[in-house]
N, C-alpha and C positions, 0 to 999 in steps of 0.2 A: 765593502762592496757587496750587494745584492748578490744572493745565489742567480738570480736570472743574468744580472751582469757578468760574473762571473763563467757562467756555462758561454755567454758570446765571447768572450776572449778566447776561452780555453778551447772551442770548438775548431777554429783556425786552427789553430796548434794543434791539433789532433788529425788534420786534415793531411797538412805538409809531411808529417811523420810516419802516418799510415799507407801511405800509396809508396809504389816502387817507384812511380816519375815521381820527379821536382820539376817544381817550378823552375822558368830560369832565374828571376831574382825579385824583391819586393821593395815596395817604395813606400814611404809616408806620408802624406801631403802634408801640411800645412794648416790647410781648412779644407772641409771636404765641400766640394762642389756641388752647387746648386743648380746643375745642369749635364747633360753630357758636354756641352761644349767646352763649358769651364772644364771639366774633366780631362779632355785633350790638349785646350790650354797648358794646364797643369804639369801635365805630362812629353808637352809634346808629339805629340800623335795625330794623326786627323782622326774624326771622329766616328767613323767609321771600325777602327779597330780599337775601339771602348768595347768590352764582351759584359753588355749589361745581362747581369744574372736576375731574371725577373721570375716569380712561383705565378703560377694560376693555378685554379680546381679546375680538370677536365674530369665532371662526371664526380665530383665531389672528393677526390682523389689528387694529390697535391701532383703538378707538372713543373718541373724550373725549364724553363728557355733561355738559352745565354742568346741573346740576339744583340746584334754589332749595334753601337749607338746610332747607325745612318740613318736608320728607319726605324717603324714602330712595329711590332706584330700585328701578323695578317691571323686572328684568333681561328676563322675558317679553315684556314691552310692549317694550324696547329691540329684542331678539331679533327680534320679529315687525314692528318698524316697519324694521331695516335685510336682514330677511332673513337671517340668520344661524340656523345650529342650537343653539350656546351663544354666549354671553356672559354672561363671569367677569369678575372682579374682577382687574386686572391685578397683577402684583410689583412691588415697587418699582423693578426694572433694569429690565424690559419699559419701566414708566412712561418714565424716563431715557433710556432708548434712543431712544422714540417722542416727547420732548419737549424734551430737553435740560435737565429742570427737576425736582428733587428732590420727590420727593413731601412735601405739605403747602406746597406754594410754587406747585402749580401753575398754571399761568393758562392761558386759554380763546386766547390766540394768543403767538406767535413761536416754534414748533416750528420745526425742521429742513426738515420736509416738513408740507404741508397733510395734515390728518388728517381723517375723515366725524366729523361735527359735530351733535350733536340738542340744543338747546336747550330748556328744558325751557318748557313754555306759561303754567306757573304763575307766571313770574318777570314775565311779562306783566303780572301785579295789581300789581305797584311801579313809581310813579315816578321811582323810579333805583335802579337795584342795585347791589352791590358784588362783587367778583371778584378774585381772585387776580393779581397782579401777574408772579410768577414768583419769590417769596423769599418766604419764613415773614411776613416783617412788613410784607410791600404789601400793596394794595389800589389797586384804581381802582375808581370809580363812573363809570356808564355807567345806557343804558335797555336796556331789552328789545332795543329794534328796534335799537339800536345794537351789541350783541352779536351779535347773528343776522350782519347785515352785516358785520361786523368777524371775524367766524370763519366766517364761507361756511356757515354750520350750515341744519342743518333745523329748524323750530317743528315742536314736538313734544311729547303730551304722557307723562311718563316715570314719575311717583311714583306710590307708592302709597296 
């Protein structure tokens, strides 16, 4: 196993064990999904309480937005809620650099370094959502309020 592979395993694990919350519990799929839908599919969930952890640069400076998979991000609204002149869509190494976690695997904590964090308001409407683990085929279910605290993030509202 790659040292680079290696740091994306072990980065989850360092995440669940470091914080005072837990997660409520985590899942494995099968095959990881080529879509949000299939994602809810998967899970059974609608797809709305998917909590896609997505990196942009605002201002060159890595941003994660966990936004609900119903919508896409409104980058404006991101922009003008963190103060930034742009915010793009990060690269995939950017992502890796700022997370340790290969894009399509990535989860809303156990970075290297604490990252500015907007959670998205809408995921609020689900009884429990679901989120990236840090590997193509996790998931953990968790609530609203337990992501916000779990990733130091801002309530925010981000979609369009």
């Amino acid at each position: 196993m790659s040292s680079r592979s290696l740091r994306t395993v072990l980065t989850p694990t360092r995440a669940f064990t470091a914080k005072p919350a837990q997660p409520s519990s985590c899942s494995t799929r099968h095959e990881p999904p080529t879509a949000v839908d299939k994602g809810g599919e998967q899970l059974a969930c609608p797809v709305g309480a998917i909590a896609n952890s997505l990196i942009f640069e605002a201002d060159g400076a890595p941003l994660l937005i966990v936004a609900s998979g119903g919508h896409r991000v409104d980058l404006k609204k991101a922009a003008s809620h963190c103060g930034a002149r742009k915010v793009r869509r990060a690269t995939p190494e950017f992502v890796f650099q700022a997370t340790g976690q290969e894009v399509g695997g990535v989860a809303p904590i156990g970075h290297p370094a604490p990252l500015r964090t907007l959670v998205d308001t809408a995921l609020a409407d689900h009884a429990q959502v679901w989120a990236g683990a840090g590997l193509p085929h996790t998931m953990f279910r968790t609530t609203f309020e337990e992501l916000v605290a779990l990733t130091g993030g801002e309530a925010t509202a981000v979609g369009i």
